[in-house]
C-alpha beads as a LAMMPS data file, in Angstrom:
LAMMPS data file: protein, C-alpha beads

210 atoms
209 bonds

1 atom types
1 bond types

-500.0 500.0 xlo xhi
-500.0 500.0 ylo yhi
-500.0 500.0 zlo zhi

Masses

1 110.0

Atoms # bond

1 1 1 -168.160 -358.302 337.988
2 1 1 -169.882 -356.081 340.418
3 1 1 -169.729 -352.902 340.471
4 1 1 -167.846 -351.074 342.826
5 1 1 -169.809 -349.653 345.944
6 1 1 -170.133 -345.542 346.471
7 1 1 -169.904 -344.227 349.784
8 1 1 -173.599 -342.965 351.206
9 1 1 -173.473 -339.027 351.581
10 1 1 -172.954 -338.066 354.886
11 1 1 -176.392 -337.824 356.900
12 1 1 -176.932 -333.862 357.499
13 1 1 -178.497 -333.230 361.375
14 1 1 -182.177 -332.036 361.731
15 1 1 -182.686 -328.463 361.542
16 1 1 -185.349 -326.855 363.673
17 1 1 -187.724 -323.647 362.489
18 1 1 -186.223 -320.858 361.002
19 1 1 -185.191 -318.185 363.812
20 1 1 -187.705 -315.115 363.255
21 1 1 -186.263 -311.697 364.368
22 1 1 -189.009 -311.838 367.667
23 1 1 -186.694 -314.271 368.725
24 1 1 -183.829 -312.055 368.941
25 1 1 -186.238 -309.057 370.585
26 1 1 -185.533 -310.109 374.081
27 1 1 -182.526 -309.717 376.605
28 1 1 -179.631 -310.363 375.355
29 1 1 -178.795 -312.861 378.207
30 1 1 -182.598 -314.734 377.480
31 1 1 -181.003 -314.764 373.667
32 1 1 -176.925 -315.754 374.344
33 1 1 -178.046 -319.444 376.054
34 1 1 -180.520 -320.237 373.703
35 1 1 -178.497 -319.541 370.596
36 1 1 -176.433 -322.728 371.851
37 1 1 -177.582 -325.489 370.057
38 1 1 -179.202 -323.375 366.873
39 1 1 -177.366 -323.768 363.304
40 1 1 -175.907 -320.798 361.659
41 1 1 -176.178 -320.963 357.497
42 1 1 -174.351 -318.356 354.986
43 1 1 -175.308 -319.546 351.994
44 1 1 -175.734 -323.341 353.072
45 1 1 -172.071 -323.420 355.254
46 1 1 -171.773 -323.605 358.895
47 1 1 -173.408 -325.866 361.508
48 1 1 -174.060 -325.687 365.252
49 1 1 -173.213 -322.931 367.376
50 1 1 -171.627 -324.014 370.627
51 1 1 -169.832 -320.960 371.995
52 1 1 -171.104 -317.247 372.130
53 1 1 -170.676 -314.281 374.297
54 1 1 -173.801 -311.406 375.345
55 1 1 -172.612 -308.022 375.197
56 1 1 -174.896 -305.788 376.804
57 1 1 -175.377 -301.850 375.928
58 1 1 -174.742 -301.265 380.028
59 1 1 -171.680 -303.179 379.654
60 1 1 -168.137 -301.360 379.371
61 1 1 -167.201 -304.021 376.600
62 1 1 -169.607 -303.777 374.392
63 1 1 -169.090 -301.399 371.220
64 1 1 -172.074 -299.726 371.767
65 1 1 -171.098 -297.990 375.432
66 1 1 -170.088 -295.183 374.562
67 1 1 -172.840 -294.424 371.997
68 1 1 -173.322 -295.020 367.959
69 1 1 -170.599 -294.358 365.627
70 1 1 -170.239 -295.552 361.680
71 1 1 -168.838 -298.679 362.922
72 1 1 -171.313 -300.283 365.368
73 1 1 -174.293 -298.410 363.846
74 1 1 -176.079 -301.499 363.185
75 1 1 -176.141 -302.205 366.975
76 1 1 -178.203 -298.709 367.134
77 1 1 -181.080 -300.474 365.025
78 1 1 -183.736 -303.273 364.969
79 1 1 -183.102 -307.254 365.810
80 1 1 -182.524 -309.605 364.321
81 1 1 -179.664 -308.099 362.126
82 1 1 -175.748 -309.119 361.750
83 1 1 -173.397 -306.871 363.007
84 1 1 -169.880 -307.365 361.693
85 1 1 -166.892 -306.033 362.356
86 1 1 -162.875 -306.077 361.940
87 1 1 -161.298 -307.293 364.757
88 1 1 -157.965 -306.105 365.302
89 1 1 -157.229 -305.359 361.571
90 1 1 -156.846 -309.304 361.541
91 1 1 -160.493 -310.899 361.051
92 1 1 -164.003 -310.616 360.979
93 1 1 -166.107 -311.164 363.662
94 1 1 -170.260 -311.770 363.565
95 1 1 -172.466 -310.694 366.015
96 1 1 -176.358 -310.734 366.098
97 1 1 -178.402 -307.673 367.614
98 1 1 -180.647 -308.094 370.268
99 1 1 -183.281 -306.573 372.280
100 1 1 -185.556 -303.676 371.053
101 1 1 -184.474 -301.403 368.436
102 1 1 -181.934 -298.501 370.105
103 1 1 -180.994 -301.027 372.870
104 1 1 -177.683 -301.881 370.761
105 1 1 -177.254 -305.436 373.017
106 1 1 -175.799 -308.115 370.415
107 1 1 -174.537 -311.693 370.940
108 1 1 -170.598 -312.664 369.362
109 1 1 -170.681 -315.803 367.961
110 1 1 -167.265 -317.813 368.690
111 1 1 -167.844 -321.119 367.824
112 1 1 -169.556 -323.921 365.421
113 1 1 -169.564 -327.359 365.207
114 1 1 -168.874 -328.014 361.340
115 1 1 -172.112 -329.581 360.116
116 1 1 -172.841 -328.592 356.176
117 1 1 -170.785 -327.582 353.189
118 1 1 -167.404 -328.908 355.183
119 1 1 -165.533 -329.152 351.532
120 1 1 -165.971 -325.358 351.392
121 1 1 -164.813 -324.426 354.833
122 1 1 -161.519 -326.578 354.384
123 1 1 -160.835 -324.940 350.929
124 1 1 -161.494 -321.358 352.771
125 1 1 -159.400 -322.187 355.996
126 1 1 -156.878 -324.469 353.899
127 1 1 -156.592 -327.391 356.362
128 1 1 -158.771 -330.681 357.213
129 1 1 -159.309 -331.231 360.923
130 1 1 -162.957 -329.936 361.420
131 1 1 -162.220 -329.173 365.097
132 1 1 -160.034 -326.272 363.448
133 1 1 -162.211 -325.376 361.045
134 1 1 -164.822 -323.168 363.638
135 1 1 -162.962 -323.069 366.120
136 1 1 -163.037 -318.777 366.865
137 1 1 -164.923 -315.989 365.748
138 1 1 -162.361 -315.372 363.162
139 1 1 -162.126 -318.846 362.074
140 1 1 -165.913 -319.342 361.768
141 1 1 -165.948 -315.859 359.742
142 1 1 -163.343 -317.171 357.459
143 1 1 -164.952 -320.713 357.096
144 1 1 -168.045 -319.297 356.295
145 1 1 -166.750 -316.319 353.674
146 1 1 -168.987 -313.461 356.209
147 1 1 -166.960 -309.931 355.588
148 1 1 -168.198 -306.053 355.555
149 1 1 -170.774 -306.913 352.818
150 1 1 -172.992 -309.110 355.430
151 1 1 -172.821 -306.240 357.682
152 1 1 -176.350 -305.522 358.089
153 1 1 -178.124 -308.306 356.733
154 1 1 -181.223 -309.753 358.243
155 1 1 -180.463 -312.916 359.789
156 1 1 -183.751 -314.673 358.728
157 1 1 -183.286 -313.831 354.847
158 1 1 -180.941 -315.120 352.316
159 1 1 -177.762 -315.704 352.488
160 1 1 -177.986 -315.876 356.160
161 1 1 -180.064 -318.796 358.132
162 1 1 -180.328 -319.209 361.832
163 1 1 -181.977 -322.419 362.742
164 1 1 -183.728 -322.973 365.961
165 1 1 -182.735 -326.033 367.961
166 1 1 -184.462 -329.163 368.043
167 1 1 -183.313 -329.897 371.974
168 1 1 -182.362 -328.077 374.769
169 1 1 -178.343 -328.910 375.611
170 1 1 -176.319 -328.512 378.543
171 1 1 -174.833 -324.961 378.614
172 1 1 -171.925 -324.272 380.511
173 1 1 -170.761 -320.437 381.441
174 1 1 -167.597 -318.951 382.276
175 1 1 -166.301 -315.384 381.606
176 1 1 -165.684 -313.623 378.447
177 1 1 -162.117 -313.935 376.132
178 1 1 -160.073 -311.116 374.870
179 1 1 -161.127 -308.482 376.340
180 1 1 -159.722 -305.638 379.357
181 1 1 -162.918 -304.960 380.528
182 1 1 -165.832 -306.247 382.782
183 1 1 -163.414 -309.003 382.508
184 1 1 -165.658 -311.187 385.613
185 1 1 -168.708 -310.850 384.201
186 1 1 -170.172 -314.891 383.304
187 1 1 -171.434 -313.901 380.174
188 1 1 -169.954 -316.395 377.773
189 1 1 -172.164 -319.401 377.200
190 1 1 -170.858 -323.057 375.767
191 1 1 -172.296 -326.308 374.496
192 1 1 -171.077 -328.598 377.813
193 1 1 -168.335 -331.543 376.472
194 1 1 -167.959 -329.975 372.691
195 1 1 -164.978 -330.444 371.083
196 1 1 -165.141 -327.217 368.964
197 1 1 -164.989 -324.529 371.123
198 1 1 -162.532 -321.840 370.978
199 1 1 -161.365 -322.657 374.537
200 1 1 -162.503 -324.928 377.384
201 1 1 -164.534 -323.491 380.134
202 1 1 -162.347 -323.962 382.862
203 1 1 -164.714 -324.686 385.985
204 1 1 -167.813 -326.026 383.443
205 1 1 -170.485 -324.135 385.577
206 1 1 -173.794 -325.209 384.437
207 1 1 -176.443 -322.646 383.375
208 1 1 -179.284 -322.190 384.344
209 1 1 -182.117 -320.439 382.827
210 1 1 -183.237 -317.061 384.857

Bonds

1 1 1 2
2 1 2 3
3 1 3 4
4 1 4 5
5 1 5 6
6 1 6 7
7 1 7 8
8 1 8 9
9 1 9 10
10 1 10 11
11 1 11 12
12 1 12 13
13 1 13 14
14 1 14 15
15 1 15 16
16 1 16 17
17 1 17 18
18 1 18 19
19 1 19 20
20 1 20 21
21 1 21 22
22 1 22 23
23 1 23 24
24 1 24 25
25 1 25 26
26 1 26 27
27 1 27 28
28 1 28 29
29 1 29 30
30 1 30 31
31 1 31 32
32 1 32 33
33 1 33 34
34 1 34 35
35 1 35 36
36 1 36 37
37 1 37 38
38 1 38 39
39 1 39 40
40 1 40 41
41 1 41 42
42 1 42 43
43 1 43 44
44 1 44 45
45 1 45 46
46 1 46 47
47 1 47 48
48 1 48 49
49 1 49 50
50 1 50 51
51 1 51 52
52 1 52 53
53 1 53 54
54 1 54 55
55 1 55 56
56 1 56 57
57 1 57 58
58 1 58 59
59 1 59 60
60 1 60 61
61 1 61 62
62 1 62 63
63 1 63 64
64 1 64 65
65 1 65 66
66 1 66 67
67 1 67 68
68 1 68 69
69 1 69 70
70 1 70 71
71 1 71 72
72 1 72 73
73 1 73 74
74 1 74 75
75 1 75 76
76 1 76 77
77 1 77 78
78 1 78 79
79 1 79 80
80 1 80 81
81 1 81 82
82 1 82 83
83 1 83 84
84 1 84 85
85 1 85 86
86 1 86 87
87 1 87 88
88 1 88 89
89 1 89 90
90 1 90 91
91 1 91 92
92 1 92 93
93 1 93 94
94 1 94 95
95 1 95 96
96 1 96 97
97 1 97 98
98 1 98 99
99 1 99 100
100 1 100 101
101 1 101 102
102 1 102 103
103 1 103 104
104 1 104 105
105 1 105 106
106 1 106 107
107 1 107 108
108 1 108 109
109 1 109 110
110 1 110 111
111 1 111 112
112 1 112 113
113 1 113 114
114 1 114 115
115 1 115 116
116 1 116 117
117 1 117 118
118 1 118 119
119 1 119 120
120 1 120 121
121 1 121 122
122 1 122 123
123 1 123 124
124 1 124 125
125 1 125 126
126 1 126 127
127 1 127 128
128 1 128 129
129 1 129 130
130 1 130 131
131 1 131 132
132 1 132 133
133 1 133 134
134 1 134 135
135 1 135 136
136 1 136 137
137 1 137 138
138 1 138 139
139 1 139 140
140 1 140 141
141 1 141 142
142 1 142 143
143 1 143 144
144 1 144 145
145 1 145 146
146 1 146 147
147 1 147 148
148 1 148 149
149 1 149 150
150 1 150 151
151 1 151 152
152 1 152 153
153 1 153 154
154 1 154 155
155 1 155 156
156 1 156 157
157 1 157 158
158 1 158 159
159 1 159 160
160 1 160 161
161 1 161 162
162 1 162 163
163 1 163 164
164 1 164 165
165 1 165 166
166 1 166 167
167 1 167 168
168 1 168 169
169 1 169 170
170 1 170 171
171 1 171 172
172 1 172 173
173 1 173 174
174 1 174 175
175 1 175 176
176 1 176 177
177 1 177 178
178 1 178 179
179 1 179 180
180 1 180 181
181 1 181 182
182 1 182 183
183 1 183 184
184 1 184 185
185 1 185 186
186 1 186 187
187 1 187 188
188 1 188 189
189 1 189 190
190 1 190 191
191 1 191 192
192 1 192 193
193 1 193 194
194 1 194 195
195 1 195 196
196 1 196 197
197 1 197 198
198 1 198 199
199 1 199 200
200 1 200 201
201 1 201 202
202 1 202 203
203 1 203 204
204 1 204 205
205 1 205 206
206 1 206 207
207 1 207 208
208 1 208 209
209 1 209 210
């Protein structure tokens, strides 16, 4: 009798270089469009980002305007760091800092394309349709277990991993979601035609590098 045939493991995608923390020592508008495309690890979850927003210190809606406090203190220091907060007393939400240490500039992540550990992030989100799994900065925070405790953490250093990208995609920008100020600035970057981001850019303006 043969024997019965097993399913081949799903085929992973390539991951580029590890992200150093140079990378993320530059604008935070050079950094924003290029993290589109790169895979975000915790611990061996996530997959590819595909939505993120720049918040710059200049800029009225970032957490840093109005100076450091004990909540966006990591914004105050190096690179290459997470920043994490509570959003709303609902979720967590994980940022990266940018430009040169004081400059407190980071990058929101909203979005991933569910690429490794996908039986984790449906156990942590309790449903099966990957599209929902990522889908938000609250969802992706929940699917990939980040809280408080990775507040802080260097993002090229276990448990985190950011992994370059191996090509350069079409990036689409549009303005910024959920928040009351600098409301028309087009600082929200998306991977064009992806079916996992939080919300559809609704004129799909193409980017274009400065």
């Amino acid at each position: 009798m043969p024997r019965p045939r097993v399913p081949a493991a799903p085929r992973l995608p390539s991951l580029g270089p590890p992200l150093r923390r140079a990378f993320f020592a530059r604008s935070v508008h050079e950094v924003a469009p290029e993290l589109i495309g790169a895979t975000l690890l915790v611990d061996g979850v996530g997959g590819i980002v595909v939505e993120v927003e720049a918040y710059h210190h200049s800029d009225p809606a970032a957490h840093s305007f109005r100076g450091p406090t004990p909540r966006n203190a990591v914004m105050f220091g190096p690179p290459g760091f997470a920043y994490v907060y509570r959003s709303y007393g609902m979720h967590w939400c994980v940022n990266v800092v940018c430009e040169a240490e004081g400059s407190a500039s980071a990058v929101l992540i909203r979005a991933l394309e569910p690429t490794h550990g996908l039986a984790a992030m449906r156990r942590r989100r309790g449903l099966d349709d990957p599209r929902a799994l990522c889908s938000g900065p609250g969802k992706l925070t929940q699917a990939l277990a980040i809280t408080y405790k990775h507040n802080g953490l260097p993002l090229d250093k276990p448990p985190i991993a950011l992994h370059a990208r191996i090509a350069v995609p079409k990036i689409v920008t549009g303005i910024r979601i959920g928040i009351t100020k600098a409301v028309e600035l087009p600082w929200r970057y998306g991977l064009q035609g992806s079916r996992f981001l939080s919300k559809a850019f609704p004129n799909q303006d193409r980017h274009r590098p400065a």
